[in-house]
C-alpha positions as CSV (number, residue, x, y, z in Angstrom):
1,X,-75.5,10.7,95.7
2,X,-73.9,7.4,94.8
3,X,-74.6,8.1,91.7
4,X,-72.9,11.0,91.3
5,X,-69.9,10.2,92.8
6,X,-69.5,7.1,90.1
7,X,-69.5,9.7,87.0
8,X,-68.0,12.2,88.8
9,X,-65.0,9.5,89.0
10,X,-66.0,7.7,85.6
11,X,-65.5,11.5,83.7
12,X,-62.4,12.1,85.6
13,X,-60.7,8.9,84.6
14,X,-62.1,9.6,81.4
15,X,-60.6,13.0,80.9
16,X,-57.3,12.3,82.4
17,X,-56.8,9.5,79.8
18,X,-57.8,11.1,77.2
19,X,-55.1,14.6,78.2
20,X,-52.6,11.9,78.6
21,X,-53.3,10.0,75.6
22,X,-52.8,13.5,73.6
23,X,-50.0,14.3,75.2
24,X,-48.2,11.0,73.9
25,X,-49.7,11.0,70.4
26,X,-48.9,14.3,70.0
27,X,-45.4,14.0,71.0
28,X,-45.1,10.9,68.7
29,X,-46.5,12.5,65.9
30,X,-44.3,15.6,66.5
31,X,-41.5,12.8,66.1
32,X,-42.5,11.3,63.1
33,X,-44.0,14.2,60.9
34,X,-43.8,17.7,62.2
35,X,-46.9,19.3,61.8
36,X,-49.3,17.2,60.2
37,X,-48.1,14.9,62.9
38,X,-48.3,16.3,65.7
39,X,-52.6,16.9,64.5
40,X,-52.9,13.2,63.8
41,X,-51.2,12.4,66.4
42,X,-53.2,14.0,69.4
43,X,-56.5,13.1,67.5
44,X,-55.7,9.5,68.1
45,X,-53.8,10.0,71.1
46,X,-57.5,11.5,72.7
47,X,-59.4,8.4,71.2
48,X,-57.6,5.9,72.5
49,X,-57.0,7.5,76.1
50,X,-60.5,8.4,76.2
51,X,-61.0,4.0,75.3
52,X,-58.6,3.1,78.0
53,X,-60.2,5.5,80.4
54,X,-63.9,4.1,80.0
55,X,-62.5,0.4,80.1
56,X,-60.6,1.4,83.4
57,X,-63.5,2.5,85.2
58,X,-65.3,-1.1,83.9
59,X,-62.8,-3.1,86.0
């Protein structure tokens, strides 16, 4: 059960970080480049929210 309850909470951190981190990129690519932007910007915006996510959880 202990088990679970760790990547229960490891995918949750996990998945906020990364809706977060798309959230931001997007906006800031919106802001640069509307459009192509916006794209670029949520695909790294999930990466690096899904990297902070998974480093959370390690500390």
């Amino acid at each position: 059960m202990d088990k679970v309850i760790k990547t229960a909470g490891k995918t949750a951190l996990t998945a906020a970080g990364a809706l977060i981190g798309g959230g931001a990129g997007a906006a800031l690519g919106t802001a640069i480049l509307p459009g192509a932007g916006t794209a670029v910007g949520y695909l790294f915006g999930i990466g690096y929210g899904t990297l902070s996510g998974l480093k959370a959880w390690e500390h």
